[in-house]
DSSP file (Angstrom, degrees, kcal/mol; ACC not computed):
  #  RESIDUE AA STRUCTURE BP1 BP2  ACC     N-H-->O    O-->H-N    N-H-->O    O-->H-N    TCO  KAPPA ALPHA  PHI   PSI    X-CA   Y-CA   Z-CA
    1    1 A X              0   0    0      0, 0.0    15,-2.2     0, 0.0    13,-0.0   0.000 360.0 360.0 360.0 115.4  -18.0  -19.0  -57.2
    2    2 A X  E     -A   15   0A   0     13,-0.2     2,-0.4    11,-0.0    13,-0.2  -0.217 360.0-173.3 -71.6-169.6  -15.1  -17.8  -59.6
    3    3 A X  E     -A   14   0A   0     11,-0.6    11,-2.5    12,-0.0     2,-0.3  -0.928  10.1-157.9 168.4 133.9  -11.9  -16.4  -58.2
    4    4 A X        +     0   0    0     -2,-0.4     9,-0.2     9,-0.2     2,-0.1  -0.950  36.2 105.9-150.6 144.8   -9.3  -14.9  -59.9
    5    5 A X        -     0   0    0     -2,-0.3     2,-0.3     7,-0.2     7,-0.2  -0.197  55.0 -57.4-176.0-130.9   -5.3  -14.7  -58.5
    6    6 A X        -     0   0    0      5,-0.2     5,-0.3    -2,-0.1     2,-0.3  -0.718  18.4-166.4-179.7 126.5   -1.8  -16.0  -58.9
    7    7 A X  B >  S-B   10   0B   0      3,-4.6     3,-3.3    -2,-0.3    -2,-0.0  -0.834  85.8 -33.0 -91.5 131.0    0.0  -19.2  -58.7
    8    8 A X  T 3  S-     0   0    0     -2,-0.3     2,-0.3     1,-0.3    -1,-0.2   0.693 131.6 -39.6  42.4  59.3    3.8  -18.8  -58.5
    9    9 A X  T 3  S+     0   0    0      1,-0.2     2,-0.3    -3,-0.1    -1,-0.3   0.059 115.6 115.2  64.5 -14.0    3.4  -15.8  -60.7
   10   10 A X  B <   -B    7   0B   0     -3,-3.3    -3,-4.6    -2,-0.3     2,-0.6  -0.600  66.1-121.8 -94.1 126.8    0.8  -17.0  -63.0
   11   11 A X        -     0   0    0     -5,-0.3    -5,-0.2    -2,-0.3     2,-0.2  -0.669  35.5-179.9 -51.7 117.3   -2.7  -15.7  -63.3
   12   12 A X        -     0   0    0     -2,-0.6     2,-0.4    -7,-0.2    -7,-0.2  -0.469  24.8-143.8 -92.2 174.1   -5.4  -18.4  -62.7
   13   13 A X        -     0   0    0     -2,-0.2     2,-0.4    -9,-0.2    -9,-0.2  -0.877  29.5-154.9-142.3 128.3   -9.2  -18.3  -62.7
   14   14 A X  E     -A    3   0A   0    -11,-2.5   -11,-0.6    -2,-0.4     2,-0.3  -0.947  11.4-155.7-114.1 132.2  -10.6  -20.6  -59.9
   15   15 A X  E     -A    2   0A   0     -2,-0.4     2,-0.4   -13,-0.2   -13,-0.2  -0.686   3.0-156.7-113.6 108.4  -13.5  -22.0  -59.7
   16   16 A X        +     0   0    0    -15,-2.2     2,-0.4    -2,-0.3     3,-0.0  -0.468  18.2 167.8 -82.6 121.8  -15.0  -23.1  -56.3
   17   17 A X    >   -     0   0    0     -2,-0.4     3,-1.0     1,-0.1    -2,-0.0  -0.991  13.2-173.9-132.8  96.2  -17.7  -26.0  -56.4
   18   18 A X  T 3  S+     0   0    0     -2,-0.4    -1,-0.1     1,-0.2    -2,-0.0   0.638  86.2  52.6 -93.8  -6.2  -18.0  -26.9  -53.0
   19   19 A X  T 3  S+     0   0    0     -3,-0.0    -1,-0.2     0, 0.0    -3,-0.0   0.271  89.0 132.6 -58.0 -18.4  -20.4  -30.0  -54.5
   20   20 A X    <   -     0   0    0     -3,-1.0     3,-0.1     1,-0.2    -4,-0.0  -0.111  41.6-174.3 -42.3 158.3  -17.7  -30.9  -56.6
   21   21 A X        +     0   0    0      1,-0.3     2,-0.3     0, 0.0    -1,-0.2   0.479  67.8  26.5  30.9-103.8  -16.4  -34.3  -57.2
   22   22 A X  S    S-     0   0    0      2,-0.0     2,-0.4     0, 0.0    -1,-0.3  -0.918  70.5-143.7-143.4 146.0  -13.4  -34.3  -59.3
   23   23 A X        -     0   0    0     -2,-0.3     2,-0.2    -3,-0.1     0, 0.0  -0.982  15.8-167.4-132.8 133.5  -10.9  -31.4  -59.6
   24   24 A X        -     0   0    0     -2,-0.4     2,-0.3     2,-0.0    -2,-0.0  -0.781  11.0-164.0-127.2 159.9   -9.2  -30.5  -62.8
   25   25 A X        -     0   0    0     -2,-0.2     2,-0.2     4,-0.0    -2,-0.0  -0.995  34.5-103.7-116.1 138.5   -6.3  -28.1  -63.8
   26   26 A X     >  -     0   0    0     -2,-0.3     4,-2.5     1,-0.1     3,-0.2  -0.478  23.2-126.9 -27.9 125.4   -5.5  -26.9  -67.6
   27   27 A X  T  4 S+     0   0    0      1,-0.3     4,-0.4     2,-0.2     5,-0.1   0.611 111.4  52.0 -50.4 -37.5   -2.8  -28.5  -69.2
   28   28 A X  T >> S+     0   0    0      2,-0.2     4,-2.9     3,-0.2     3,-2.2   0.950 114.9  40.0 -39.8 -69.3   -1.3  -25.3  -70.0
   29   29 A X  H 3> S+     0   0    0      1,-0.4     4,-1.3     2,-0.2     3,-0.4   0.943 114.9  58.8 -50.9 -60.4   -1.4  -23.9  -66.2
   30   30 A X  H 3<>S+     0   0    0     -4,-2.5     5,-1.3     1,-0.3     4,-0.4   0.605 110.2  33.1 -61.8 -40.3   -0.5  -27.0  -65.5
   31   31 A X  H X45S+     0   0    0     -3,-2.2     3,-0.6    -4,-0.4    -1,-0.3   0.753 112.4  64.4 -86.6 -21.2    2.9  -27.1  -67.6
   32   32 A X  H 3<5S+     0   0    0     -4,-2.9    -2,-0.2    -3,-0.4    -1,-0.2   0.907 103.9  43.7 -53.7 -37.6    3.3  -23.5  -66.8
   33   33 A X  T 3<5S-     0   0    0     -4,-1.3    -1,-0.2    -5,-0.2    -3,-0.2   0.687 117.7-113.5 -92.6 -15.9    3.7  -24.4  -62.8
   34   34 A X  T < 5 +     0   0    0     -3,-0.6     2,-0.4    -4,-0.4    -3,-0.2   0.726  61.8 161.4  92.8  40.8    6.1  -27.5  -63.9
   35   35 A X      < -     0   0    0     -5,-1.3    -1,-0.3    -6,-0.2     2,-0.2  -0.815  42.9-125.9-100.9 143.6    3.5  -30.2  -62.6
   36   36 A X        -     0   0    0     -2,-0.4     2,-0.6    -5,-0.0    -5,-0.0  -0.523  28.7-153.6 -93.1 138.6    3.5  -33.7  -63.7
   37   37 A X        -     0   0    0     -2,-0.2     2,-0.2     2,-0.0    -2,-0.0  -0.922   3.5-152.0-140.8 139.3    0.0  -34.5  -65.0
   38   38 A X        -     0   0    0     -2,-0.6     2,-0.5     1,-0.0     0, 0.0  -0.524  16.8-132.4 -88.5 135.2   -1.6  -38.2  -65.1
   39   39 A X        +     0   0    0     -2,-0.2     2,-0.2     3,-0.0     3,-0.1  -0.898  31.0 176.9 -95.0 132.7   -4.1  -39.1  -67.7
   40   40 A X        -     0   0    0     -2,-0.5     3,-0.1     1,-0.3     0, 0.0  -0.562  43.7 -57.4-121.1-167.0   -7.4  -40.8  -66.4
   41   41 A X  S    S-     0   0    0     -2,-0.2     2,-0.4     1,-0.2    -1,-0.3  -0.100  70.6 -97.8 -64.2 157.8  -10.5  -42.0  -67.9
   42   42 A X        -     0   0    0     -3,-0.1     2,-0.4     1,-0.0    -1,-0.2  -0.604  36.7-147.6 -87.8 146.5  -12.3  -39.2  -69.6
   43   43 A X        -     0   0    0     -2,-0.4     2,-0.3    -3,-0.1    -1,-0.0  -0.796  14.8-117.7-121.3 145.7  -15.1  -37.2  -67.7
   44   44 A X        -     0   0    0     -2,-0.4     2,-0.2     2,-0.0     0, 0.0  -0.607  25.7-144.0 -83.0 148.9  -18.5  -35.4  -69.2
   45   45 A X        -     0   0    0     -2,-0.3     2,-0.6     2,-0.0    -2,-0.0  -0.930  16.4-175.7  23.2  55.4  -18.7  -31.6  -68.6
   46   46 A X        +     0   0    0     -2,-0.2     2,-0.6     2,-0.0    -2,-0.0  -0.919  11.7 176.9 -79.7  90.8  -22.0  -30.3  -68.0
   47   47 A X        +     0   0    0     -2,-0.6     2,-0.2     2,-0.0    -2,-0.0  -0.944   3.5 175.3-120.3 110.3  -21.7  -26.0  -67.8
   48   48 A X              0   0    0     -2,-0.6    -2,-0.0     1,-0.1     0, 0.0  -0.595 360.0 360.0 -97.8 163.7  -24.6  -24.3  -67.3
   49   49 A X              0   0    0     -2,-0.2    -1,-0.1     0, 0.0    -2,-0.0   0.413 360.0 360.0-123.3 360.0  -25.2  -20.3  -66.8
């Protein structure tokens, strides 16, 4: 399910994956909100429609 809103003033797009995993932010959003962000191993990407 997408979702679209505001963080702190910023427009987002959510997606909600209630099967998810792992949850990731864009680095952008992510510097925008002031958030510290950790690099981990890199993860595969599947995206289907």
């Amino acid at each position: 399910m997408k979702l679209e809103g505001g963080l702190m003033g910023i427009h987002v797009q959510v997606l909600v994956d209630s099967g998810a995993s792992h949850c990731s932010i864009d680095s952008n959003v992510a510097a925008a909100l002031g958030l510290v962000v950790e690099t981990n191993a890199v993860l595969g990407v599947k995206l289907g429609d």
